[in-house]
mmCIF file as Biopython writes it, N, C-alpha, C and O atoms, coordinates in Angstrom:
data_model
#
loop_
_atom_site.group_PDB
_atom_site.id
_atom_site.type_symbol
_atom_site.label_atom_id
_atom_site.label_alt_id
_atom_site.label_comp_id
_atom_site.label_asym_id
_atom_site.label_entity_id
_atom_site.label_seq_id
_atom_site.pdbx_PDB_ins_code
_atom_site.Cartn_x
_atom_site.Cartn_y
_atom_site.Cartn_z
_atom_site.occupancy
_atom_site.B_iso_or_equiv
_atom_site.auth_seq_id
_atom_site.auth_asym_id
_atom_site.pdbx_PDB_model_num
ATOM 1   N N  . UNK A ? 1  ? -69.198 90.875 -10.233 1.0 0.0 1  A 1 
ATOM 2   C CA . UNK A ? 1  ? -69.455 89.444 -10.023 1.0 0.0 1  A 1 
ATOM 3   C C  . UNK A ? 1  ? -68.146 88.714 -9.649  1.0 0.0 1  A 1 
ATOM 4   O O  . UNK A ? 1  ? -68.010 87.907 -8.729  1.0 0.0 1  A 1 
ATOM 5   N N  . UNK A ? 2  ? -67.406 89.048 -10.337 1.0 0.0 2  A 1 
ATOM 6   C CA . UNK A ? 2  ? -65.594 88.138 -10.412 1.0 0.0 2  A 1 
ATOM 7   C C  . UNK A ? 2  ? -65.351 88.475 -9.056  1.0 0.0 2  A 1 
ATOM 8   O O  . UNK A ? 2  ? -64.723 87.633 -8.415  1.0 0.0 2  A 1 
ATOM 9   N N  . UNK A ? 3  ? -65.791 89.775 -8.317  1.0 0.0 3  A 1 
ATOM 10  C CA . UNK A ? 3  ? -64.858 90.136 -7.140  1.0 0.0 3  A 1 
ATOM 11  C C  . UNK A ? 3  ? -65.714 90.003 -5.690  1.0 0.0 3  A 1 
ATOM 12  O O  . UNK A ? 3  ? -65.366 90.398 -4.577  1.0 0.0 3  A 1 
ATOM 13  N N  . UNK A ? 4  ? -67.234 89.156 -6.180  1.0 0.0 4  A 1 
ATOM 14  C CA . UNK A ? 4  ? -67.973 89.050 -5.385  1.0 0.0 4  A 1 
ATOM 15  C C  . UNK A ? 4  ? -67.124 87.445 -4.869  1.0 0.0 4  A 1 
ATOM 16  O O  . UNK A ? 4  ? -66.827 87.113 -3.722  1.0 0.0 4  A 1 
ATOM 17  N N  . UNK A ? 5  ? -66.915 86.737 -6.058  1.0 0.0 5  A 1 
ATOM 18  C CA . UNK A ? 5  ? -66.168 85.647 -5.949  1.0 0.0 5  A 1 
ATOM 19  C C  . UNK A ? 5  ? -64.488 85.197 -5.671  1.0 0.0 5  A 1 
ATOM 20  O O  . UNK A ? 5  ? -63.856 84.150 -5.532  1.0 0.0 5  A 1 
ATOM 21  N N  . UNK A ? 6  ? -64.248 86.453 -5.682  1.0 0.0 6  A 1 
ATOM 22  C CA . UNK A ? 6  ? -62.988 86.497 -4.705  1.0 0.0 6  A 1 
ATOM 23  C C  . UNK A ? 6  ? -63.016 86.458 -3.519  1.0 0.0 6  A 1 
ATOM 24  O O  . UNK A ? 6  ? -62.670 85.527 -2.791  1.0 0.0 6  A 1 
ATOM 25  N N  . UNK A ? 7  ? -63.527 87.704 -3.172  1.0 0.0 7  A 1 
ATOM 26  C CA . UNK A ? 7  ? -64.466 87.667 -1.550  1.0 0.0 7  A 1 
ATOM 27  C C  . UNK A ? 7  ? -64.817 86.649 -1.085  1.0 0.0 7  A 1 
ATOM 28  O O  . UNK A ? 7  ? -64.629 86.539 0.126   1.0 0.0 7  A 1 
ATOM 29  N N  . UNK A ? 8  ? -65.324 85.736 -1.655  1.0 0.0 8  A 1 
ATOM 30  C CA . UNK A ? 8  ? -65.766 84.748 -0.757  1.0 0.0 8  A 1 
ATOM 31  C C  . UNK A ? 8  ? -64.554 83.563 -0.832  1.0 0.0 8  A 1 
ATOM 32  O O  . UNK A ? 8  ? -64.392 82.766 0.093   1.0 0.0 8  A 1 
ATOM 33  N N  . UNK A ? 9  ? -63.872 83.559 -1.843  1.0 0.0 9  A 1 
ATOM 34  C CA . UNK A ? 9  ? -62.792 82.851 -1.195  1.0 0.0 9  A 1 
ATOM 35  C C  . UNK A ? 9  ? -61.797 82.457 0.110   1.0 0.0 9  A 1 
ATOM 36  O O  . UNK A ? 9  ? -61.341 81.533 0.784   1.0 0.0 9  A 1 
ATOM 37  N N  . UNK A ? 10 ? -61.843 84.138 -0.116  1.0 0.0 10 A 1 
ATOM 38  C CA . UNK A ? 10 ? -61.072 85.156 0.591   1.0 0.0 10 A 1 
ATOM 39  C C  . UNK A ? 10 ? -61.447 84.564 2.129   1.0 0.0 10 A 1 
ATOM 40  O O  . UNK A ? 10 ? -60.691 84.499 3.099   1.0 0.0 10 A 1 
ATOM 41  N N  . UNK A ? 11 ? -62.850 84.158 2.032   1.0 0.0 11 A 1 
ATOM 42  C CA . UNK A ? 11 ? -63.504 84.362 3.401   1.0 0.0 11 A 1 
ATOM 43  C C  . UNK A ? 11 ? -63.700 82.619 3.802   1.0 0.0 11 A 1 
ATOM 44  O O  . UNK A ? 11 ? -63.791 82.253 4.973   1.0 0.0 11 A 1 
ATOM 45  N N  . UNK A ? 12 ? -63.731 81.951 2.992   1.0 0.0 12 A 1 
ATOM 46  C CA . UNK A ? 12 ? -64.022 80.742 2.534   1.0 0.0 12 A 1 
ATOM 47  C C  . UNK A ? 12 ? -62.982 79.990 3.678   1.0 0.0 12 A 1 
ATOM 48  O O  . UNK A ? 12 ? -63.361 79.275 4.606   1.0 0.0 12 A 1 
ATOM 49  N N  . UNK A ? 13 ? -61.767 80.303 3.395   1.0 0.0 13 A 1 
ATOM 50  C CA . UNK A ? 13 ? -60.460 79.474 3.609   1.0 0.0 13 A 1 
ATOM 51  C C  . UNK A ? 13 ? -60.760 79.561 5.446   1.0 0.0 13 A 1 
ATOM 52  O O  . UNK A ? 13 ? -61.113 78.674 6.223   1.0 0.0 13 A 1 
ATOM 53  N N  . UNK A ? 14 ? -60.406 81.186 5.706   1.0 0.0 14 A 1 
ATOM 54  C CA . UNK A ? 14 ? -60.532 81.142 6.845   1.0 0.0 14 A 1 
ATOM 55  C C  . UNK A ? 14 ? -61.437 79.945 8.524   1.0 0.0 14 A 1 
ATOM 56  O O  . UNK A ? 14 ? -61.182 79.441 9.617   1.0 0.0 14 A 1 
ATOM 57  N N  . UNK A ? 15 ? -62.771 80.189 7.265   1.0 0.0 15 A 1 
ATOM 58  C CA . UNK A ? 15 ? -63.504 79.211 8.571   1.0 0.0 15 A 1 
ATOM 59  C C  . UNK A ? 15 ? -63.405 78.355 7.949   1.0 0.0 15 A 1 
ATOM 60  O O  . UNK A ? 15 ? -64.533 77.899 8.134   1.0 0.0 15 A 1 
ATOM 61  N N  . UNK A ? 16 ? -62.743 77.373 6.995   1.0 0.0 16 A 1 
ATOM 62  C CA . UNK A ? 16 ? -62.666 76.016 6.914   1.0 0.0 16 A 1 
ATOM 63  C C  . UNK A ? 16 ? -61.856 76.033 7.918   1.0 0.0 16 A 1 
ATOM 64  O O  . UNK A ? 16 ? -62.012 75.056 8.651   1.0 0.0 16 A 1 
ATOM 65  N N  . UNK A ? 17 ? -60.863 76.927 8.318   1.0 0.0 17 A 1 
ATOM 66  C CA . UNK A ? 17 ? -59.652 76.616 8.907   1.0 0.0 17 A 1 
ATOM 67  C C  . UNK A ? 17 ? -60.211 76.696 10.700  1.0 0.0 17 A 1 
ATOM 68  O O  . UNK A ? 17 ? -59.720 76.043 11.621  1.0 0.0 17 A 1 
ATOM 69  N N  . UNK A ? 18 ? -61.075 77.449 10.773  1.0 0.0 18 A 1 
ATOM 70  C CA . UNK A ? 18 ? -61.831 77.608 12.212  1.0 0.0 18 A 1 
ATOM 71  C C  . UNK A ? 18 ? -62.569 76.066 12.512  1.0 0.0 18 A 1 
ATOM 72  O O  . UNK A ? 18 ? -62.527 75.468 13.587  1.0 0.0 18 A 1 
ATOM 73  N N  . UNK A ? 19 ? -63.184 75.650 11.375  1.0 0.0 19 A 1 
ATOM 74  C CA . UNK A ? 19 ? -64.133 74.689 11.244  1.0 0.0 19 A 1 
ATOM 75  C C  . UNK A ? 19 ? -63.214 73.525 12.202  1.0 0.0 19 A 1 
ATOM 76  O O  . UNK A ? 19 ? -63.503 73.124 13.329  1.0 0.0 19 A 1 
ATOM 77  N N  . UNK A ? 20 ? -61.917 73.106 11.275  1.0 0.0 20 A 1 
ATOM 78  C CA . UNK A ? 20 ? -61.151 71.980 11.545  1.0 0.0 20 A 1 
ATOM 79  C C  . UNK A ? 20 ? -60.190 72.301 12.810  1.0 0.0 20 A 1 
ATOM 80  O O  . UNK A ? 20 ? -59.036 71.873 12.843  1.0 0.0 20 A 1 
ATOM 81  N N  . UNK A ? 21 ? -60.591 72.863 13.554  1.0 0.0 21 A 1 
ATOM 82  C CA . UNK A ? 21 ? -59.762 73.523 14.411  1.0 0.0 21 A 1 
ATOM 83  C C  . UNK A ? 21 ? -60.633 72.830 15.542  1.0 0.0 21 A 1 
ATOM 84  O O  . UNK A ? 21 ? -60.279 72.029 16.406  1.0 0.0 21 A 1 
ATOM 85  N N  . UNK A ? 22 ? -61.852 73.367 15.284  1.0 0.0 22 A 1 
ATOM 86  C CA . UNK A ? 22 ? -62.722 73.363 16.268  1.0 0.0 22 A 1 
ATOM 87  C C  . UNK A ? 22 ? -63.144 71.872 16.674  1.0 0.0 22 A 1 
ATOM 88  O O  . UNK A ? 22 ? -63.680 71.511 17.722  1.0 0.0 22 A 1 
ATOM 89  N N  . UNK A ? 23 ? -62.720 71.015 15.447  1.0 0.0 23 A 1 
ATOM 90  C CA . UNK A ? 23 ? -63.298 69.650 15.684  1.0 0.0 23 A 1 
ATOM 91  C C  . UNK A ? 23 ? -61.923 68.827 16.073  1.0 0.0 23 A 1 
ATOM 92  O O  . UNK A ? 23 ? -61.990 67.695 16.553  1.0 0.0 23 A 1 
ATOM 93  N N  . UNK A ? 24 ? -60.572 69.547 15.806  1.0 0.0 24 A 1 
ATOM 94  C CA . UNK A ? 24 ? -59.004 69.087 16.608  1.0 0.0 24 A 1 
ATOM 95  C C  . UNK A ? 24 ? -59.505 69.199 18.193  1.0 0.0 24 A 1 
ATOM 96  O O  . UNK A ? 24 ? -59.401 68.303 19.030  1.0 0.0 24 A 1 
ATOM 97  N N  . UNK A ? 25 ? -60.052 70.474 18.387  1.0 0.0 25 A 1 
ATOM 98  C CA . UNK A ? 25 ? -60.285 70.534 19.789  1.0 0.0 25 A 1 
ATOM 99  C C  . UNK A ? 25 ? -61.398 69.890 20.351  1.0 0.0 25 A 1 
ATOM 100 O O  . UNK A ? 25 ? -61.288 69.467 21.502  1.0 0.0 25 A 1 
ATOM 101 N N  . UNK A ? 26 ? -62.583 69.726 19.662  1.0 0.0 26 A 1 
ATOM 102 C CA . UNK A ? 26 ? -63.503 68.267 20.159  1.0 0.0 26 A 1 
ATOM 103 C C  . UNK A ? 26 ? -63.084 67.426 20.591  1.0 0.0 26 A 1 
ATOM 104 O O  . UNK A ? 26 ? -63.352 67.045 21.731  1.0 0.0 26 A 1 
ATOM 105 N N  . UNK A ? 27 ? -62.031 66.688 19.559  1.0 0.0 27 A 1 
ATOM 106 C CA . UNK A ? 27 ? -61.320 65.441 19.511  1.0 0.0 27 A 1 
ATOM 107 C C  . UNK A ? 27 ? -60.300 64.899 20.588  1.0 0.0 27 A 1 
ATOM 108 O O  . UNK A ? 27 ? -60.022 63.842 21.155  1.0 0.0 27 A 1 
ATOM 109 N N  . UNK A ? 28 ? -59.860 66.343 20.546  1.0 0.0 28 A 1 
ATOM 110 C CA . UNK A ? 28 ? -58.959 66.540 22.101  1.0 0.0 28 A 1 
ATOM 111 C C  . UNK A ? 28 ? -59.552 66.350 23.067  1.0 0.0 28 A 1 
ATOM 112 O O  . UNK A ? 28 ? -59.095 65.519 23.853  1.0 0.0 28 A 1 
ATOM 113 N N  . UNK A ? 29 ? -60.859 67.076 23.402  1.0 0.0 29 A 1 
ATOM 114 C CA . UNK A ? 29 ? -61.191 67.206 24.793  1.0 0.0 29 A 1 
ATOM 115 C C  . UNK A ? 29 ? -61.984 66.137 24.886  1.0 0.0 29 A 1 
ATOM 116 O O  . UNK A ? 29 ? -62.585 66.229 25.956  1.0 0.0 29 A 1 
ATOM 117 N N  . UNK A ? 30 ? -62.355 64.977 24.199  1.0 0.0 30 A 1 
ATOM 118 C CA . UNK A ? 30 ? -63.161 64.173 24.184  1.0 0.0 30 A 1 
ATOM 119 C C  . UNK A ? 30 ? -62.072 62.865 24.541  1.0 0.0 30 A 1 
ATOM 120 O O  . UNK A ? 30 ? -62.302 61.913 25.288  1.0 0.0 30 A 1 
ATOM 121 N N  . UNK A ? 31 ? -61.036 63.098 23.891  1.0 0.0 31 A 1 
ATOM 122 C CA . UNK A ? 31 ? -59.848 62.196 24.498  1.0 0.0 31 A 1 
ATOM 123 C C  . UNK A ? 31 ? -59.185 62.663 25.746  1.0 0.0 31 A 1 
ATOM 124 O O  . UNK A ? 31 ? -58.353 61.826 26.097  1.0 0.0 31 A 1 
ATOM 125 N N  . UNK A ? 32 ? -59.249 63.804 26.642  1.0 0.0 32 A 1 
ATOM 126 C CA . UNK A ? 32 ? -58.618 63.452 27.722  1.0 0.0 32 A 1 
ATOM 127 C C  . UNK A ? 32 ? -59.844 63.803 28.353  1.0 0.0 32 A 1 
ATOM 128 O O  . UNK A ? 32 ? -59.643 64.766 29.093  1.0 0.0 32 A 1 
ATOM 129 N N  . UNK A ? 33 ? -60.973 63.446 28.372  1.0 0.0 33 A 1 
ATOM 130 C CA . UNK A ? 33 ? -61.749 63.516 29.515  1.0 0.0 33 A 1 
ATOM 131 C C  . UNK A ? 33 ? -62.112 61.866 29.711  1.0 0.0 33 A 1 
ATOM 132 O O  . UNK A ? 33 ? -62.533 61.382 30.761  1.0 0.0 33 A 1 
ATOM 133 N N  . UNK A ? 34 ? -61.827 61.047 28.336  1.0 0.0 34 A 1 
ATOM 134 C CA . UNK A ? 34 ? -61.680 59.386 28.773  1.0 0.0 34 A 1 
ATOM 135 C C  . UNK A ? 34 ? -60.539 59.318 29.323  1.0 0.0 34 A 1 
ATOM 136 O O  . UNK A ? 34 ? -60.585 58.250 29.933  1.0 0.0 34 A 1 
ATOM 137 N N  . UNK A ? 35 ? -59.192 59.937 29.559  1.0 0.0 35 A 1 
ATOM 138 C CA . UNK A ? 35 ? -58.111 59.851 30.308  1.0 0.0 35 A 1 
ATOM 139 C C  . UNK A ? 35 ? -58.592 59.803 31.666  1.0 0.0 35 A 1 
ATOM 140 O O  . UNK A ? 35 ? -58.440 58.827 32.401  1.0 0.0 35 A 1 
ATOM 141 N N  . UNK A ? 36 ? -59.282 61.067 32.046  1.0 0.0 36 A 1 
ATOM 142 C CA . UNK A ? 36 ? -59.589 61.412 33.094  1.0 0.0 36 A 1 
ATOM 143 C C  . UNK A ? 36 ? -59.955 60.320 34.168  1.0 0.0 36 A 1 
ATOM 144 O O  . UNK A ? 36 ? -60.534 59.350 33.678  1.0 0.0 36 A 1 
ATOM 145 N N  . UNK A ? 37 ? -59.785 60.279 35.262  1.0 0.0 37 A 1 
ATOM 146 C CA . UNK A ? 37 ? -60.644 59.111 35.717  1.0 0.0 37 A 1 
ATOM 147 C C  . UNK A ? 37 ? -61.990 59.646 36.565  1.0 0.0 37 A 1 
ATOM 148 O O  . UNK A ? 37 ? -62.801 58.834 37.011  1.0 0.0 37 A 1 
#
């Protein structure tokens, strides 16, 4: 059980880190395509 819950830590961090990545790059491309003319 304890190491079922490591595991998912383990795994946890990663796609938070994909998650907020993915919405830096939304944010981005949503700001230079209003650049864009």
């Amino acid at each position: 059980m304890m190491n079922q819950i490591a595991h998912h830590k383990l795994f946890d961090l990663p796609f938070q880190g994909a998650v907020s990545a993915a919405r830096l790059t939304d944010l981005l491309f949503s700001l230079l395509l209003r650049l864009l003319p």
